[in-house]
C-alpha positions in Angstrom: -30.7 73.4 64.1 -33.4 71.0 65.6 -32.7 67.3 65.1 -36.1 65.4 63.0 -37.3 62.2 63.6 -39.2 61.6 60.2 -42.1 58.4 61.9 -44.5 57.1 59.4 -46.8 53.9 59.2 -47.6 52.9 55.8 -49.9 50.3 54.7 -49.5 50.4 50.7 -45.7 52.3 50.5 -47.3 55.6 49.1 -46.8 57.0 52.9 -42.9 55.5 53.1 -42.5 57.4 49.5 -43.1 60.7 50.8 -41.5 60.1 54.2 -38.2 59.0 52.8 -38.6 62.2 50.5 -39.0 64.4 53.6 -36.1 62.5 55.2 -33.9 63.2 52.8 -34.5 67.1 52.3 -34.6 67.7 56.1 -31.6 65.5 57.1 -34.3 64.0 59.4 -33.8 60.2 60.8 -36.5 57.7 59.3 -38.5 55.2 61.7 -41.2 53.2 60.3 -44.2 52.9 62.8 -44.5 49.1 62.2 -47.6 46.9 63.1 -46.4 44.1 65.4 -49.0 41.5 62.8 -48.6 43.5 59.4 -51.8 44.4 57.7 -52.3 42.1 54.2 -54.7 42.7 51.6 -57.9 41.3 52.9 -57.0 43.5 56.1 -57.1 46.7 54.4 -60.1 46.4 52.6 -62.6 49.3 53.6 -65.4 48.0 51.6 -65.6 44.9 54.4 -66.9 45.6 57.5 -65.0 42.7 58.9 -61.9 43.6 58.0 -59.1 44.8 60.3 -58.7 48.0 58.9 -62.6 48.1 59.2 -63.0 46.9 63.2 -59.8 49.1 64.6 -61.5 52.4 62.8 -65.0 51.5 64.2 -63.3 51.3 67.7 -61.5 54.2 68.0 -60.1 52.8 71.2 -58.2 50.4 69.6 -54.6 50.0 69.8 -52.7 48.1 67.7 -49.3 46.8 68.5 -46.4 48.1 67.1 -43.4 46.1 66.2 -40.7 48.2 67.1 -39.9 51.4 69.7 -38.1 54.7 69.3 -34.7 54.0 71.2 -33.7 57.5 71.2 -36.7 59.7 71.2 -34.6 62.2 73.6 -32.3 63.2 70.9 -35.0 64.8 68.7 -36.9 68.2 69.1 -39.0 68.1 65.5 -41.2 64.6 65.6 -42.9 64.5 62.2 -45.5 61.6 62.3 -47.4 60.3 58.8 -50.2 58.1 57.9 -52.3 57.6 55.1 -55.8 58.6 56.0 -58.4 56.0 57.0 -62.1 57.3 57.3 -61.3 60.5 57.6 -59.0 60.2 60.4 -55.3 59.0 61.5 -55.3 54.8 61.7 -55.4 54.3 65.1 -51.8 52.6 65.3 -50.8 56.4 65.2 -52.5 56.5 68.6 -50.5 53.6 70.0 -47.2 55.4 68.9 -48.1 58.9 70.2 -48.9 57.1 74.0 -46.4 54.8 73.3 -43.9 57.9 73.1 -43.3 60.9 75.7 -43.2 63.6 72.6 -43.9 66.4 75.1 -42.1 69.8 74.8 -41.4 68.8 71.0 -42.5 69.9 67.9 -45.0 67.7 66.2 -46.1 68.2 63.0 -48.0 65.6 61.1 -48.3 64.4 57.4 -50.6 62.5 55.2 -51.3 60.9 52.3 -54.9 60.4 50.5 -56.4 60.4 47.1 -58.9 62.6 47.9 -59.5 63.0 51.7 -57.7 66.3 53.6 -55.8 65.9 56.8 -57.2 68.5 58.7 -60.0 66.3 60.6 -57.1 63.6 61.2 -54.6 66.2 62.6 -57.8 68.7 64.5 -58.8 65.3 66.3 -55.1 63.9 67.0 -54.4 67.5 68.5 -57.9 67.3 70.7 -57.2 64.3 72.0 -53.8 64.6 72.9 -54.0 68.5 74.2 -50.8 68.3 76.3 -48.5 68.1 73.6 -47.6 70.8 70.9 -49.1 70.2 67.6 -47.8 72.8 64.8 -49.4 72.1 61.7 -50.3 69.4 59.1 -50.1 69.0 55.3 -51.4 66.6 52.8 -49.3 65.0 50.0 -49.3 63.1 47.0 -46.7 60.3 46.2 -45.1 63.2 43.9 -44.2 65.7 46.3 -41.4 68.0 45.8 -38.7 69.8 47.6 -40.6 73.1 47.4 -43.9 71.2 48.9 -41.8 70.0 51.8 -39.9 73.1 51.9 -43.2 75.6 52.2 -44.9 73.6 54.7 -42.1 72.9 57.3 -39.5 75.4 57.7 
C-alpha cells in the first residue's frame, strides 16, 4: 500500500476540514502548507484590488513563502495537495510548495474547495505548468464530504 501525504493550505479552515477528513479515511499523514506571514481578513478580500490575495493572483509569478518544509517527502508515493480556489485557479503558494518539493515519480492528485468554482482549470493549469511530474486527477469538495466522496475519487 502506498504511503499519503495529505498537504493542504487553507485560508478560512473549510480546506483543513476536508483534508483532515481525507487524512483520516486514507491513513494519510497531514502537513499544512503554511504561509511564512499568515493571510488576515483584509488580505483575503477579493473585492480589493490591493489586497494580498488580490496582487499575488494578478502576478502569477508570485511566490509566497511558506512557513514550514516537508522533512520527509521520500517516504511518500501518493502527494495529495489542496487549496481553496482563488480566481479560478490554485493560490499561488501551491506553486511555491510544488518547486519547493521534488514530487517527481509520485502520484499527485489534487483537491479543492469552492462555493461555486470547479477545480478543473486550477488542476489543467497546475498540470501544464509543471509537465514533468505525474498528475492523476482532481475533485472538488464541499466542507461535508463523506467517506464515499473520498472513497470514489481516490482509490
Amino acid at each position: 500500500m502506498s504511503k499519503i501525504l495529505v498537504s493542504f493550505f487553507s485560508a478560512s479552515g473549510i480546506t483543513k476540514e476536508v483534508a483532515i477528513k481525507i487524512a483520516e479515511y486514507t491513513g494519510g499523514d497531514l502537513f499544512e502548507i503554511e504561509p511564512a506571514r499568515k493571510y488576515t481578513n483584509e488580505d483575503l478580500d477579493w473585492t480589493n484590488k490591493q489586497s494580498r490575495s488580490s496582487r499575488e493572483m494578478s502576478n502569477l509569478s508570485s511566490r509566497p513563502e511558506i512557513k514550514n518544509k516537508v522533512s520527509n517527502l521520500s517516504d511518500y508515493d501518493t502527494i495529495l495537495i489542496g487549496f481553496p480556489v482563488w480566481w479560478d485557479l490554485a493560490p499561488t503558494i501551491i506553486n511555491t510548495f510544488i518547486e519547493e518539493n521534488n514530487l517527481e515519480n509520485k502520484k499527485i492528485f489534487c483537491f479543492a474547495t469552492s462555493g461555486g468554482s470547479s477545480v478543473s482549470n486550477s488542476f489543467n493549469i497546475l498540470k501544464n505548468t509543471y509537465s514533468n511530474l505525474d498528475f492523476m486527477s482532481a475533485k472538488r469538495f464541499s466542507s461535508s464530504v463523506s467517506d464515499s466522496d473520498i472513497k470514489n475519487w481516490i482509490m
